[in-house]
C-alpha positions in Angstrom: -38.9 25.7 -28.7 -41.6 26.8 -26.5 -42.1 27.4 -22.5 -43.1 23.8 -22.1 -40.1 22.4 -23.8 -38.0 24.5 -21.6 -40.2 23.3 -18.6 -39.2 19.6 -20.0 -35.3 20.8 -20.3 -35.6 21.7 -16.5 -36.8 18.5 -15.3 -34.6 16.6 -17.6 -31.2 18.9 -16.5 -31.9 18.0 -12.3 -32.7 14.5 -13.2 -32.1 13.2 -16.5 -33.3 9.6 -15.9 -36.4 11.0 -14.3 -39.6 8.9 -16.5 -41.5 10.7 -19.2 -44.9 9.9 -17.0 -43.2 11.8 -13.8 -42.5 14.5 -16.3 -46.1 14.5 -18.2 -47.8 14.9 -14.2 -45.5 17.7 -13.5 -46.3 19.5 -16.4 -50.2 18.5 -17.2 -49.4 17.0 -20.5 -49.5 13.4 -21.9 -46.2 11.4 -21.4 -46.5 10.1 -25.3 -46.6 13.8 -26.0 -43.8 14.4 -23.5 -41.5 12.0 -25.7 -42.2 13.4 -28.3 -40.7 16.5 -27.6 -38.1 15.4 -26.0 -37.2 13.0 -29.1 -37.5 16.7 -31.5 -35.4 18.4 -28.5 -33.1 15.7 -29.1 -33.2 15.9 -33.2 -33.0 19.6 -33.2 -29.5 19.2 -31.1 -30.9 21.1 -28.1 -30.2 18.3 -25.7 -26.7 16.6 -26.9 -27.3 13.3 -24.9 -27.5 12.5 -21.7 -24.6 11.2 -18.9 -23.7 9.7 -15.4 -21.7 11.5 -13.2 -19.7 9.5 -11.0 -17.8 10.0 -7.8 -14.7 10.3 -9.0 -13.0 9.3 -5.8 -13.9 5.9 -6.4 -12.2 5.8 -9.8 -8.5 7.4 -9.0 -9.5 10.6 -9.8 -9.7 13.3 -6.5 -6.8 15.4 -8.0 -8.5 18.0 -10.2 -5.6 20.2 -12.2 -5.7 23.2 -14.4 -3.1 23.4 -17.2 -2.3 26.5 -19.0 -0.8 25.9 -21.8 1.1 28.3 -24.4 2.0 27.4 -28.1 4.8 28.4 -30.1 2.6 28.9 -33.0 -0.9 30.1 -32.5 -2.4 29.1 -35.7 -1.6 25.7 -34.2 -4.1 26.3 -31.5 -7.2 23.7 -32.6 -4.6 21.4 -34.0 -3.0 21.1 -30.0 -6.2 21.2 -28.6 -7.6 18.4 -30.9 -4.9 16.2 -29.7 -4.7 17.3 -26.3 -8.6 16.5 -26.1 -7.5 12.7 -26.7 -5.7 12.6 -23.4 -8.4 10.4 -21.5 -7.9 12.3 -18.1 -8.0 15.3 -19.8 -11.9 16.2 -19.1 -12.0 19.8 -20.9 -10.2 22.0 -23.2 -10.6 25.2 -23.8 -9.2 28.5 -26.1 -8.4 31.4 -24.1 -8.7 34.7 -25.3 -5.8 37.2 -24.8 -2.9 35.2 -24.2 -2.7 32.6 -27.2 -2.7 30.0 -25.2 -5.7 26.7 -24.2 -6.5 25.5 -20.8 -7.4 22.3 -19.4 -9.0 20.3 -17.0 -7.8 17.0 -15.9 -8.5 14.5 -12.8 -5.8 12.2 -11.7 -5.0 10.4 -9.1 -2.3 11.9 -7.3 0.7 13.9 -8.1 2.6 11.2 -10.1 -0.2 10.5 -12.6 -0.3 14.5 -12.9 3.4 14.7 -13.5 3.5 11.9 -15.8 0.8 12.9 -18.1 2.8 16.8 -17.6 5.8 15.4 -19.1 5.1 12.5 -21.3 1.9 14.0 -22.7 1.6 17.6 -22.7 5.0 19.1 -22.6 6.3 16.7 -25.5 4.1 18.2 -27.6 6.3 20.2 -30.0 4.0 22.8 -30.2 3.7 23.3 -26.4 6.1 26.2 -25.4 4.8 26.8 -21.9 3.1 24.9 -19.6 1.0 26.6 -15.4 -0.9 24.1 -13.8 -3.2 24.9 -10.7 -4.2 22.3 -8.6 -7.6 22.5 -7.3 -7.9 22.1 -2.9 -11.5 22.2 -3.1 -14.5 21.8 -5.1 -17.8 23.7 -4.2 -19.7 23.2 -7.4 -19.0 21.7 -10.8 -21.4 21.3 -12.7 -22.6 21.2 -16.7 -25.8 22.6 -16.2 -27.1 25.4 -18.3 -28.9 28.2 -16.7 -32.2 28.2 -18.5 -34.4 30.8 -18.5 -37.9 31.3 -16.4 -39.7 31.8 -19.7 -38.7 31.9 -23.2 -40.2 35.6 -24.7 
């Protein structure tokens, strides 16, 4: 990877259905050259794929909740997070260090949805021994962006 790849990944990270010609004039190379990297960017598993983000107020899903979870047994922890990461609300899930334990990220609707997916979901787990969830008031940023360098040394 090079400083005009990483150029490309910063074009392609603001807008990623931005057109390979828009990104060849903004960089001063050819868009056939252009796809080209992108298509090696893509091979070499720098760029994973590309999504839509949606509002997700128009799709039942304002509530944003964080779950800590605890297991009883911690070398459990990928199995519980493997299946927890099949819950489709359920948006991330991740292993925290120091307390044994995985937290989660879920949009629901409302309260109910959260409680039912809690209870019939989550806490039925055998493994799950503890359950904190924080509901989120407000959202001022959320975002999967990577922060890229200015220039690769």
């Amino acid at each position: 990877m090079d400083n005009t790849d990483l150029q490309i990944l910063k074009i392609l990270q603001k807008k990623a259905r931005v057109p390979n010609v828009e990104v060849a004039r903004k960089i001063g190379m050819a868009p056939s050259a252009v796809l080209e990297r992108i298509k090696k960017l893509e091979a070499q598993g720098v760029i994973e794929g590309y999504e839509v983000r949606l509002n997700p107020n128009m799709f039942n899903g304002s509530m944003i909740a964080f779950i800590q979870i605890k297991v009883t047994m911690p070398d459990q922890l990928i199995k519980t997070g493997e299946r927890l990461s099949k819950i489709e609300q359920i948006q991330e899930v991740h292993f925290l260090a120091g307390e044994d334990c995985l937290m989660v990220k879920l949009r629901v609707a409302d309260n109910l949805e959260l409680e039912t997916i809690l209870r019939t979901r989550i806490a039925n787990l055998d493994i799950v021994k503890e359950t904190k969830t924080f509901i989120a008031l407000s959202t001022f940023k959320e975002s999967a962006k990577i922060m890229l360098p200015e220039i690769l040394k």
